[in-house]
TIDO-393891 format. One record per residue (C-alpha): y, x, z. Coordinates in Angstrom, 1 decimal, m for minus. Example, Ala and Ser with C-alpha at 12.3 -4.5 7.8 and 13.67 -1.06 7.14 Angstrom:
% TIDO-393891
<<m4.5, 12.3, 7.8>> <<m1.1, 13.7, 7.1>> 
***
This chain:
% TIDO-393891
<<29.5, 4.0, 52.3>> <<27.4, 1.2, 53.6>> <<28.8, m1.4, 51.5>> <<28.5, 0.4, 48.5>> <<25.0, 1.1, 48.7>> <<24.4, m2.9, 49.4>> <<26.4, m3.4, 46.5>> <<24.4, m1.1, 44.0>> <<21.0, m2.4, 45.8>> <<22.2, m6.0, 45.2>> <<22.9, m4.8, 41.6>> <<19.9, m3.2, 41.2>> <<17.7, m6.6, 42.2>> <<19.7, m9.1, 40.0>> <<19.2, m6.5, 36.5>> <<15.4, m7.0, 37.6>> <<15.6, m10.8, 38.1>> <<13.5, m11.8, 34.9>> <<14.8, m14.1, 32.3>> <<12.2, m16.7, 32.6>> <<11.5, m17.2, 36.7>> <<7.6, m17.9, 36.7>> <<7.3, m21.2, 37.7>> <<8.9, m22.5, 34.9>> <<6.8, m20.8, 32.4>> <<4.3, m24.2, 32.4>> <<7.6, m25.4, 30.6>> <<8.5, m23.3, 28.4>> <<4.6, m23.0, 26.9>> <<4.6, m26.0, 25.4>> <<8.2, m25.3, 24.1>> <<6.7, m22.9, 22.3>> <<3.6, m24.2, 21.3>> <<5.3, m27.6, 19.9>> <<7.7, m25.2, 18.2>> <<5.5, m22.5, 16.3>> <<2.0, m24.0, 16.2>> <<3.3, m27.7, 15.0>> <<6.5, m27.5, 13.9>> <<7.2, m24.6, 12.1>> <<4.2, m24.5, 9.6>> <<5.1, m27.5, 7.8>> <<8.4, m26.0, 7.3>> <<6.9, m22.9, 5.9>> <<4.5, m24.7, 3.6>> <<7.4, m26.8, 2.4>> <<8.9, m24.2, 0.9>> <<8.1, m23.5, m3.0>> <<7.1, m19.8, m2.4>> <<4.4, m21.1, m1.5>> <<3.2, m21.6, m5.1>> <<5.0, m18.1, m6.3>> <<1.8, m16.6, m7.2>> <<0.1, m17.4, m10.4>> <<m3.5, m17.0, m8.2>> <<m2.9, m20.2, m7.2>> <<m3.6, m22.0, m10.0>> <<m6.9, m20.0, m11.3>> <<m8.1, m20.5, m7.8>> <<m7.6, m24.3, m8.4>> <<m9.9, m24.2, m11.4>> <<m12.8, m22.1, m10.5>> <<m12.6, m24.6, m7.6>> <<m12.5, m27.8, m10.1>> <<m15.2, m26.3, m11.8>> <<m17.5, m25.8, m8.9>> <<m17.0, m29.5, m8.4>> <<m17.4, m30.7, m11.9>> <<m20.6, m28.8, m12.4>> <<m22.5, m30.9, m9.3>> <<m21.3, m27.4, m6.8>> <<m22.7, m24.7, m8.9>> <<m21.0, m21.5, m8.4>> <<m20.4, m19.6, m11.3>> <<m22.1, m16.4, m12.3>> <<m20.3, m15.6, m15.7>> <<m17.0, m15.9, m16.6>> <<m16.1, m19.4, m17.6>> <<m11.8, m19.3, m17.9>> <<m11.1, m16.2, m21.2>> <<m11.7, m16.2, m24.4>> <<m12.6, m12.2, m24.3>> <<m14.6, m12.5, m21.5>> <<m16.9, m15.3, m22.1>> <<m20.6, m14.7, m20.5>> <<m19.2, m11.4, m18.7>> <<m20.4, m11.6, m15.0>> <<m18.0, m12.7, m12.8>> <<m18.4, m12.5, m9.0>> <<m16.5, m15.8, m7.3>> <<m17.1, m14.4, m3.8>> <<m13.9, m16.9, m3.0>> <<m15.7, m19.8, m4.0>> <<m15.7, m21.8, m0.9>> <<m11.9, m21.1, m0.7>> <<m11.5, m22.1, m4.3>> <<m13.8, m25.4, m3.1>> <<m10.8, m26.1, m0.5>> <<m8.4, m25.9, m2.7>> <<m8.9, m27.8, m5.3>> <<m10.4, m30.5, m3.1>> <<m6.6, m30.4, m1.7>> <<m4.9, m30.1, m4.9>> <<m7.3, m33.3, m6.2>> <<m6.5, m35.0, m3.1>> <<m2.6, m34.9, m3.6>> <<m1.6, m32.3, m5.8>> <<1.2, m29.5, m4.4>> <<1.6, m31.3, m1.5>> <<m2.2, m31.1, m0.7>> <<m2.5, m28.0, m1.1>> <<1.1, m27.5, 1.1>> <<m0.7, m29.5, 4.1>> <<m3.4, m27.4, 3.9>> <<m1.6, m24.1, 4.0>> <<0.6, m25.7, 7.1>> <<m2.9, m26.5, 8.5>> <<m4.0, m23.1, 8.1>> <<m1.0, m21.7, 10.2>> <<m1.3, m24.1, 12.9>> <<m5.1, m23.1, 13.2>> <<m3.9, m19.3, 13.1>> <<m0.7, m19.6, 15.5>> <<m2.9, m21.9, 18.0>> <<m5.4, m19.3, 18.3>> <<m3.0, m16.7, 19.1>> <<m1.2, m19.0, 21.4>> <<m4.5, m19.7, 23.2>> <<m5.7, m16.2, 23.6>> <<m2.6, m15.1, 24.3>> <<m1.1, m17.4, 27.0>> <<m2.5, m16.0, 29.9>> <<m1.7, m12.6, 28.8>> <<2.1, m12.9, 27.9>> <<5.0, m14.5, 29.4>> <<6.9, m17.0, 27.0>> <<9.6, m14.2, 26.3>> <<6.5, m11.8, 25.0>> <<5.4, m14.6, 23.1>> <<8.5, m16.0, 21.2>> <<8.8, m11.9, 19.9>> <<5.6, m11.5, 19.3>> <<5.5, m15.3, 17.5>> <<8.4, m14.4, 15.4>> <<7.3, m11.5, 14.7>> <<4.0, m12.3, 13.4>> <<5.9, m15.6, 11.3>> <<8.3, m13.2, 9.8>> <<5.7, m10.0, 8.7>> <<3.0, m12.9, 7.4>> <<6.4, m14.6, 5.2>> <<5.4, m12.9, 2.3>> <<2.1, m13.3, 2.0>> <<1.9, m17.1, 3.1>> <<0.7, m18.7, m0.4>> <<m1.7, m21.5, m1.3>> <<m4.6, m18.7, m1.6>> <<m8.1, m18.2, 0.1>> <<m6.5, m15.3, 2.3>> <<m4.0, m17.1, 4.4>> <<m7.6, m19.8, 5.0>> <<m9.2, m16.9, 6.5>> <<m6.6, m15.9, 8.8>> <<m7.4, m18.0, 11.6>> <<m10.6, m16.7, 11.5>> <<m9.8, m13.3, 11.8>> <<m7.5, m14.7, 15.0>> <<m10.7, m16.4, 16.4>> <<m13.2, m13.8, 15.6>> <<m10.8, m10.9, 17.5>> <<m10.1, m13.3, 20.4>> <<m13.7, m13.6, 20.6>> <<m15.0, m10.3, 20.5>> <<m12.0, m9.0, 23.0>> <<m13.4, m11.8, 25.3>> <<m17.5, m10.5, 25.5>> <<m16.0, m6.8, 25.5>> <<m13.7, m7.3, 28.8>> <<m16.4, m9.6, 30.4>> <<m19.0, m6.2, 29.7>> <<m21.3, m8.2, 27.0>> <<m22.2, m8.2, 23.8>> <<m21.5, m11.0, 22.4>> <<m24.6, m13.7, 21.3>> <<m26.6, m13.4, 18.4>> <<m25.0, m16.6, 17.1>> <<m21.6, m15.7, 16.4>> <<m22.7, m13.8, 13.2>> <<m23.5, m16.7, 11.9>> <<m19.7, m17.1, 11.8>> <<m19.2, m14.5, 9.6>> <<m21.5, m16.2, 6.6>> <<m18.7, m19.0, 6.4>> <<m16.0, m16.3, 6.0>> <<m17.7, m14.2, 3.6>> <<m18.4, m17.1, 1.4>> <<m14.4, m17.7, 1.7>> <<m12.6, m14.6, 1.5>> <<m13.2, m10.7, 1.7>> <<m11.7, m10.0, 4.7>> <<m14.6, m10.7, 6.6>> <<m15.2, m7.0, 6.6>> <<m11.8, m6.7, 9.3>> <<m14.5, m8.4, 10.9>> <<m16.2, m5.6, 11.2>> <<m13.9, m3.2, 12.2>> <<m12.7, m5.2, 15.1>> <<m16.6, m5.6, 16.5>> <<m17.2, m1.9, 16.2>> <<m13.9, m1.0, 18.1>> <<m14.9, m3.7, 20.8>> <<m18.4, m2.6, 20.9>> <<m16.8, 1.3, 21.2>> <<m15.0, 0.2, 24.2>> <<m17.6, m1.7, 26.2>> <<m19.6, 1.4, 25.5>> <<m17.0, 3.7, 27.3>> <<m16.8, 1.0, 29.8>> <<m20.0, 1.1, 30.9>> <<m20.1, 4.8, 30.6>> <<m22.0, 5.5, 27.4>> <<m24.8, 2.9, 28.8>> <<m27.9, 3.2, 26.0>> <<m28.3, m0.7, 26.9>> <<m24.7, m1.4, 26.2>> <<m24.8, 0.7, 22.6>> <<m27.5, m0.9, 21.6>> <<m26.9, m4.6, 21.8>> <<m23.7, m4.0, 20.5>> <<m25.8, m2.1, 17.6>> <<m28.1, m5.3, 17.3>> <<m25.1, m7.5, 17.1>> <<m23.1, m5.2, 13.9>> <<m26.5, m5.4, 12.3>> <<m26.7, m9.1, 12.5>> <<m23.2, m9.5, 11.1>> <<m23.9, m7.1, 8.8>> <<m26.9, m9.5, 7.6>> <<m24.9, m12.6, 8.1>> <<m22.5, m10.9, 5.5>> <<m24.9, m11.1, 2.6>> <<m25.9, m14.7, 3.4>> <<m23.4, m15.3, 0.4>> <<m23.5, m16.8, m3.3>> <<m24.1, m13.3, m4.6>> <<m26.2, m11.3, m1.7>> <<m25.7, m8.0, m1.4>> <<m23.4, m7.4, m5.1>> <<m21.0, m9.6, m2.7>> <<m20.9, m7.6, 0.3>> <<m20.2, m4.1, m1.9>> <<m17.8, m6.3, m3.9>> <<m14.2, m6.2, m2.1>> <<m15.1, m1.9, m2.4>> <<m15.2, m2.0, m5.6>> <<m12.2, m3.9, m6.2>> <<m10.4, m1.5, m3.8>> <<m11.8, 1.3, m5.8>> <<m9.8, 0.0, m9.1>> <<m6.9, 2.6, m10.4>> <<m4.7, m0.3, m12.0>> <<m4.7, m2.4, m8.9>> <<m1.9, m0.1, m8.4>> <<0.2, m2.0, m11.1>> <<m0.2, m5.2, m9.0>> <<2.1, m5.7, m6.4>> <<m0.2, m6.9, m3.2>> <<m2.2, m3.8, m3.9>> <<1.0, m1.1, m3.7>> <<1.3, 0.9, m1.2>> <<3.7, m0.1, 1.2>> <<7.9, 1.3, 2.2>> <<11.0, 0.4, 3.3>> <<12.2, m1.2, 0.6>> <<9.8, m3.5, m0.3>> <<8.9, m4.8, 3.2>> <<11.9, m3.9, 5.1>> <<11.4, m6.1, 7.9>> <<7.6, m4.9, 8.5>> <<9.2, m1.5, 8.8>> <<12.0, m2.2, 11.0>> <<9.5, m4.6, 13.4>> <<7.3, m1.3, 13.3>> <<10.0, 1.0, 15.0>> <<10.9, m1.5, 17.3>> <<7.0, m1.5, 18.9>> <<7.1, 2.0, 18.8>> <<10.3, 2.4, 20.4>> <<8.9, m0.3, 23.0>> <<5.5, 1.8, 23.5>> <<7.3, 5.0, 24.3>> <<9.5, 3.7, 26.6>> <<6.4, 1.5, 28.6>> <<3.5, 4.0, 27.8>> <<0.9, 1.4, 28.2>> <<m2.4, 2.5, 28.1>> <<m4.8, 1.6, 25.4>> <<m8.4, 1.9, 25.3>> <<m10.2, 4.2, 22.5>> <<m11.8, 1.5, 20.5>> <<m8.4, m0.8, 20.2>> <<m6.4, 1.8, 19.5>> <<m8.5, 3.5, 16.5>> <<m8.9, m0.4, 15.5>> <<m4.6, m0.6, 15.2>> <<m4.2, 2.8, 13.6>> <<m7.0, 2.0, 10.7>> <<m5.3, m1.4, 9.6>> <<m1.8, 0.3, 10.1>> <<m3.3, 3.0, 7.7>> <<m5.1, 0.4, 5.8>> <<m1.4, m1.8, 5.4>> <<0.5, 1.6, 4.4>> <<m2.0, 1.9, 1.7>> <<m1.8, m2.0, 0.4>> <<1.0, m4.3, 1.3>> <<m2.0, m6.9, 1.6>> <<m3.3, m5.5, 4.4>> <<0.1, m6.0, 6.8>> <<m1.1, m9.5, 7.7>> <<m4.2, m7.9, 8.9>> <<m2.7, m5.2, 10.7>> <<m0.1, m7.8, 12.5>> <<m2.5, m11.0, 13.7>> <<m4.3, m7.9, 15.4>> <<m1.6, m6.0, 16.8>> <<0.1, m9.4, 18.0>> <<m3.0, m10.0, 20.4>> <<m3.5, m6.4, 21.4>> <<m0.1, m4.9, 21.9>> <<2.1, m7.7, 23.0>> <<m0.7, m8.0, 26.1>> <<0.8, m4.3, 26.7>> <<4.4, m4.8, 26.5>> <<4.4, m8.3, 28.5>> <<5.9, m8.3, 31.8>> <<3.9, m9.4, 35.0>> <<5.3, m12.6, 35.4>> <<2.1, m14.1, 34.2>> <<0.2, m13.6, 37.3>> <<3.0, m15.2, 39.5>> <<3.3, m17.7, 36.9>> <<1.4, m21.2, 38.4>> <<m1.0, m23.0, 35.7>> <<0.3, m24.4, 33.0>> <<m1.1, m27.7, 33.7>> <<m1.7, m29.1, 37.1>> <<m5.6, m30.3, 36.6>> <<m8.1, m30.6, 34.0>> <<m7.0, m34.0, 33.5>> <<m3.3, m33.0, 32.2>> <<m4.7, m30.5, 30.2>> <<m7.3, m32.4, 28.4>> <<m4.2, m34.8, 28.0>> <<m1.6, m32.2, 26.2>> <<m4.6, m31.2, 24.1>> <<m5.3, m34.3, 23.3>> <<m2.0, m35.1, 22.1>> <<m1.3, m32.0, 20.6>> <<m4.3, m32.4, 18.3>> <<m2.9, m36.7, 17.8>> <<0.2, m34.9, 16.7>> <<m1.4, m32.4, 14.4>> <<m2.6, m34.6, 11.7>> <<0.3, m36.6, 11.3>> <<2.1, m34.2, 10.5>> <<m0.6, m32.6, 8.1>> <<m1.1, m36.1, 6.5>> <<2.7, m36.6, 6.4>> <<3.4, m32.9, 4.6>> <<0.2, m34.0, 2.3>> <<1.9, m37.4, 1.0>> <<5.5, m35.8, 0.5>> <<5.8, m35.5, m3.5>> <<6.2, m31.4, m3.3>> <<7.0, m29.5, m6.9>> <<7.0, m26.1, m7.6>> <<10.1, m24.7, m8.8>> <<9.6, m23.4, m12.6>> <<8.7, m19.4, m12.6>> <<6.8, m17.6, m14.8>> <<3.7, m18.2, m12.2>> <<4.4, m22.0, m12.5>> <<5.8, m22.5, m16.4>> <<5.5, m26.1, m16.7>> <<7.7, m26.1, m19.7>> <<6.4, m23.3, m21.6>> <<3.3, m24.9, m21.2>> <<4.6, m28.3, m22.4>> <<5.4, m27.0, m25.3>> <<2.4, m25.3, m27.1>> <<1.7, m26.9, m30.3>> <<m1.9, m28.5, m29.9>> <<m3.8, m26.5, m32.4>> <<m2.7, m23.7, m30.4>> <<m4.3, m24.1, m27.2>> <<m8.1, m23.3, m28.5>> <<m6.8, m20.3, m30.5>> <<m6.7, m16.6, m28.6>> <<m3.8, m16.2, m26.8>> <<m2.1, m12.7, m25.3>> <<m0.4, m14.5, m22.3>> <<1.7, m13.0, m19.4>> <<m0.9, m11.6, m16.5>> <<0.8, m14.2, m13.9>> <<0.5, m16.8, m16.7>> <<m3.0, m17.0, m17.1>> <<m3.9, m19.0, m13.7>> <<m1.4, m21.8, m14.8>> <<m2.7, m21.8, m18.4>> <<m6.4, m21.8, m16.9>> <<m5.7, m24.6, m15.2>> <<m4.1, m26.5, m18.6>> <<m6.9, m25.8, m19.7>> <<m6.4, m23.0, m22.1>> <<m8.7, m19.8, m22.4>> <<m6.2, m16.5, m21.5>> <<m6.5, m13.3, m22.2>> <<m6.1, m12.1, m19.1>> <<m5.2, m13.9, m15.3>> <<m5.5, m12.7, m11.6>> <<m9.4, m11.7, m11.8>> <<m8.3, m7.9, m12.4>> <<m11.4, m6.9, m11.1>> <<m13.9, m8.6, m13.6>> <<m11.6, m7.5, m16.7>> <<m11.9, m3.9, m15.5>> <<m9.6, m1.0, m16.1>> <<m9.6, 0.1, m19.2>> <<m9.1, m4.0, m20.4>> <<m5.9, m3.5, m17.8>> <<m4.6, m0.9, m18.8>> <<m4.3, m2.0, m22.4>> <<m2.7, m5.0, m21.5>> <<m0.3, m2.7, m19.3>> <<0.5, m0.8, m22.6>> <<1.2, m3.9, m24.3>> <<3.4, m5.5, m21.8>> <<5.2, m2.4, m21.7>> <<6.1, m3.4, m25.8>> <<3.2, m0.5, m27.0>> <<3.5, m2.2, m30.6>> <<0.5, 0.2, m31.5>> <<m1.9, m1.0, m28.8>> <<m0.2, m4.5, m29.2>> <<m1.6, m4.4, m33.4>> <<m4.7, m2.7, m32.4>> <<m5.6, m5.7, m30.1>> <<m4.9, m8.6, m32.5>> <<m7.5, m7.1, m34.8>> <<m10.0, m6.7, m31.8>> <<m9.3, m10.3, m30.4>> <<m7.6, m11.9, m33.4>> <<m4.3, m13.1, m31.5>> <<m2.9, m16.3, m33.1>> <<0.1, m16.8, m30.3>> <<1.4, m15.3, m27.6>> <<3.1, m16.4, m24.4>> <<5.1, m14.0, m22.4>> <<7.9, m13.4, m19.8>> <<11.2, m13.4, m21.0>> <<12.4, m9.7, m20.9>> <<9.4, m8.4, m21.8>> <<9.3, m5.3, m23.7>> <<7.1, m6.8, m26.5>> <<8.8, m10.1, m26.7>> <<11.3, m7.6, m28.8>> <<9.2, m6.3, m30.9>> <<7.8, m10.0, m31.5>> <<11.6, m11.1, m32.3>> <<11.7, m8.4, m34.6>> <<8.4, m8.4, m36.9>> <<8.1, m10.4, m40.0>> <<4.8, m11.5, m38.7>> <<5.2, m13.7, m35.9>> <<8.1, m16.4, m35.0>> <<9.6, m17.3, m32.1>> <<8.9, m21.3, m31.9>> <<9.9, m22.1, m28.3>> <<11.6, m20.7, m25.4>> <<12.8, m21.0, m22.0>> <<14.5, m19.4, m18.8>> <<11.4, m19.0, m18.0>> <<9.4, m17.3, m21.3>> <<8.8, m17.5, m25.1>> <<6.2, m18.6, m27.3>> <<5.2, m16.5, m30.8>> <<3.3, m17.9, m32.7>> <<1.8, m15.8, m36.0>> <<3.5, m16.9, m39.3>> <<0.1, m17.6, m41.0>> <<m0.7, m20.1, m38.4>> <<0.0, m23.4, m39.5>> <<2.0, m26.4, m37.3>> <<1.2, m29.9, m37.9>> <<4.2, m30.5, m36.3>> <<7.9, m29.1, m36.2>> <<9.1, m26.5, m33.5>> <<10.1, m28.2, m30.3>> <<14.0, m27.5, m29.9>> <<14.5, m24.5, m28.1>> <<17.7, m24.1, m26.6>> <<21.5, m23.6, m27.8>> <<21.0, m20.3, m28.5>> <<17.4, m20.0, m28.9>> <<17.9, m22.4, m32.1>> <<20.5, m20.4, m33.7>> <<18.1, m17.4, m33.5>> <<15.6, m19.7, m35.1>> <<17.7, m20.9, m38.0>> <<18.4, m17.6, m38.6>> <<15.6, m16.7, m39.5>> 
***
């Protein structure tokens, strides 16, 4: 009886050994640090979905344009022919300004270094706030975790610049809320650069007022505590409209959210299963993970996780939001306590300024070494090089119905589109008749060309209306592509012969 109850005692104490003993967790945090703050982002940026979304390439131009016109931003629309002298509100100008000062500098691979740049900034500032919270084992899951939600929204665009702020702004704010102060004045002045950058300054927001909720409950509803915490939102609140557009640019991102044909876009859907599978599946897993621990969560953090969870199921968009935030508050919660047996990762000030040093040395190599790389996208309809190669010059200043994801690439050709990425300065009603024309509405399609006097037409291949194009005596098909087709209107004269358009493209064309 004795020796079995050693046995099942012994047994008991090796299932609770840990799989990482403490004192070689110094070790295994740079392992992970050199692994998914410097190595894995330049693998990432590499890759060519990088460039998937047409937004790229508008975001290029308004940039270029900034530039070319001695850094004025632009108050009317400069890029469509329908749209000329419309108000436009470039609230991602100083994004735009980063990009194209990238894509100047060295073209897709400029604009690949600075996306890899982006992530190391974001998965550096998790790794530092995060380090003395989580063993390595908490942070390799909650790493991958973040890496593999993020996946589909990692694109040369002004939102995946802003996420290391969000990162640095939370870590921040959890900071002055557990030490039992508000934080100084001065940090709003952070939030003027990232309103001037991207909209999601406003998560911002949401992440000050949970922390100042919480240090208000700490200190047990304290008057004192509730209002600096008060004088602090309004200062951030003020900072906000320290932007090219003043308060229009602050109420801007609602009004974009308030748009019923955002809907037909796809980072504005609502998200399930099926389109983000693994978001799902990563979201059971917590869940399963929280019920089994019951950690305990204070008020304020955990209103601030179910708003961006609500906010993500709404818009697909928002999941990046939701996971940078729930990486730094939950896996805090589901870490083991190895950490406080754990000795420091480096043995004096001197070692660490050292590893810091070189880890920085080693940085912007590789940045510099992603940015000289020759990098091309590969040919999509968000990147048609050939299709774009091939429009007969007198084309390109006559109006144009082009494909939605189209328009960025032909803005940056510099042809005026009908229509491009800035859904919210073309409206609804605009949308939605382009919606009813894509969807091959030959009535609102004919009904258009009188309005806007259509002399060609660039769209996807397998669109509904490219059909109806094929079909009609009064447009030609005069080039075409995996990619998309050309029409142009058989009034329209060609100086110059159709370029050949494929085997069976020019069998089509002959005849007819």
């Amino acid at each position: 009886m004795r020796t079995g109850s050693g046995a099942r005692v012994s047994g008991e104490l090796k299932e609770r050994q840990p799989l990482i003993r403490p004192e070689r967790y110094g070790f295994f945090d740079k392992l992970l640090f050199a692994v998914f703050v410097l190595a894995v982002p330049p693998f990432i940026a590499s890759n060519w979905s990088v460039f998937r979304d047409g937004d790229v390439s508008w975001h290029i131009a308004a940039g270029r344009w900034i530039i070319e016109h001695h850094y004025k931003i632009p108050r009317t629309d400069p890029f469509s022919f329908t749209m000329a002298g419309k108000p436009w509100i470039a609230f991602e100008w100083g994004a735009e300004l980063i990009l194209a000062g990238a894509y100047n500098l060295a073209g897709f691979a400029g604009l690949a270094a600075l996306v890899a740049l982006a992530l190391m900034a974001l998965f550096g500032t998790l790794f530092w706030y995060l380090r003395d919270k989580a063993g390595p084992v908490a942070l390799l899951v909650a790493f991958a975790a973040t890496y593999l939600v993020l996946q589909p929204f990692i694109m040369a665009r002004p939102h995946v610049l802003t996420w290391p702020f969000l990162a640095l702004w939370a870590a921040v704010m959890f900071r002055y809320r557990d030490a039992g102060r508000a934080p100084p004045l001065a940090w709003a002045l952070f939030i003027v650069l990232w309103a001037n950058i991207h909209g999601s300054y406003f998560a911002g927001f949401l992440v000050s007022a949970a922390c100042g909720l919480d240090a208000w409950i700490d200190a047990r509803f304290d008057r004192k505590v509730f209002i600096r915490w008060l004088v602090f939102g309004i200062a951030i609140l003020l900072a906000a409209m320290l932007n090219a557009y003043g308060v229009k640019g602050v109420l801007y991102p609602l009004e974009i959210s308030s748009m019923t044909t955002l809907l037909s876009i796809g980072e504005w859907q609502a998200s399930n299963p099926s389109s983000t599978p693994i978001f799902y599946g990563l979201l059971i897993g917590v869940l399963g993970a929280l019920l089994a621990k019951r950690p305990q969560f204070r008020p304020g953090e955990l209103a601030l996780l179910l708003l961006t969870l609500l906010m993500a199921f709404t818009h697909i968009r928002h999941q990046s939001v939701f996971i940078i935030l729930s990486a730094m508050i939950v896996t805090p919660k589901l870490a083991g306590p190895g950490r406080k047996d754990a000795p420091p990762t480096f043995a004096s000030n001197g070692e660490k300024r050292l590893w810091l040093g070189a880890a920085a040395v080693a940085a912007l190599p590789i940045v510099g070494v992603r940015a000289m790389i020759p990098l091309q996208p590969r040919e999509t309809f968000s990147n048609p090089r050939g299709l774009i190669a091939h429009i007969p010059p007198e084309l390109r200043d006559q109006p144009v119905l082009n494909e939605y994801s189209m328009g960025g690439p032909l803005i940056l050709s510099g042809v005026k589109v009908f229509i491009d990425g800035r859904a919210d300065m073309y409206g609804d009603d605009y949308f939605k008749t382009y919606l009813k024309m894509n969807d091959g509405d030959w009535d609102a399609f004919t009904d258009s060309v009188r309005k806007y006097g259509f002399r060609w037409t660039m769209l996807q291949k397998g669109n509904r209306l490219v059909e109806k194009l094929d079909a009609s005596p009064d447009w030609r098909r005069v080039y075409s592509d995996e990619v998309g087709v050309i029409h142009v209107r058989r009034d329209q004269p060609l100086a110059a012969p159709a370029q050949p358009v494929g085997n069976a493209d020019a069998k089509e064309q002959q005849g007819r």
